[in-house]
N, C-alpha and C positions, 0 to 999 in steps of 0.2 A: 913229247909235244904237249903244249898246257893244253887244259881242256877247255878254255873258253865259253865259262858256263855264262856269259852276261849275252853271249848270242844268242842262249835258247830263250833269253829273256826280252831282249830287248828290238823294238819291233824296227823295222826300215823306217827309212828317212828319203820319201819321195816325193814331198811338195815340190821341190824344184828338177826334177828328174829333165823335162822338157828344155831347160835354160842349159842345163849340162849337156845333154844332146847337141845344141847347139854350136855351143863352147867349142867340144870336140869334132865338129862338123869344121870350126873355124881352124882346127890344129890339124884338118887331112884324115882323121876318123870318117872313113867312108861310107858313113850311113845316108841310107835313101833320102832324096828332096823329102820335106814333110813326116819326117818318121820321129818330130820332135812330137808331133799331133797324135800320134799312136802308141808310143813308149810304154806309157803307163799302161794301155790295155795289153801289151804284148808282157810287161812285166808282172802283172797281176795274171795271166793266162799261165805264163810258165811258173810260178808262184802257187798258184794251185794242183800244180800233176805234180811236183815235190813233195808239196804238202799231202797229195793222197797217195803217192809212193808211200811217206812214210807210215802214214795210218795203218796205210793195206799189209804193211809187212811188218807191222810192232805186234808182239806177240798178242792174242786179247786179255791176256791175263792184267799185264803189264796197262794197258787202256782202264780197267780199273773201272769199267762199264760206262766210260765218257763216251757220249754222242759223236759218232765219226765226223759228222758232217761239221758240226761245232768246235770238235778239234781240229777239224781241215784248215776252216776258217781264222782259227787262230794261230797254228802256224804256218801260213801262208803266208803271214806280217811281221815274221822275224826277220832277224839279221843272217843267222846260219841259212836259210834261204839262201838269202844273195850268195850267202860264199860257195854253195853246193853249183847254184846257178852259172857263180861263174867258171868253178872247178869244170862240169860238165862241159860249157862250152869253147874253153883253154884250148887253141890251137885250132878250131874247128872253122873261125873267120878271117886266116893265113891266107888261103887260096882265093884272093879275090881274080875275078876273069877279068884282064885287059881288056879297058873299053877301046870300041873298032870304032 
């Protein structure tokens, strides 16, 4: 598998996160009324417990005596992000519960 080194580089692209929400609201993607208005906080929330998975479990050697919280910060706005995010959450939003 290639290794996709321009992800660990290159940061998300989320200005229009909200319009795309939408989009897919209009295509039967079953997101909540309003959950265009909250995306981005829900995306930056889950954006950061990956980004301090990865801190918390990179060797300290390897940290090379970078500021955790700075490095949190900074991958937290990449792309490999999104694709862990979406990996983790693959199959997990199948079961939606028939509305009564």
């Amino acid at each position: 598998m290639p290794a996709y080194p321009w992800m660990r580089e290159d940061d998300m692209d989320i200005a229009d996160i909200d319009a795309k929400i939408r989009a897919m609201q209009t295509l039967g993607v079953p997101y909540p009324k309003g959950y265009d208005k909250k995306a981005k906080a829900d995306l930056h929330a889950q954006a950061h417990l990956i980004a301090e998975d990865i801190v918390n479990t990179t060797d300290p050697i390897a940290l090379k005596g970078r500021n955790k919280k700075d490095l949190i910060k900074e991958i937290e706005k990449k792309d490999i992000v999104a694709i862990i995010a979406y990996l983790q959450r693959l199959g997990t939003d199948v079961k939606v519960k028939p509305s009564k």
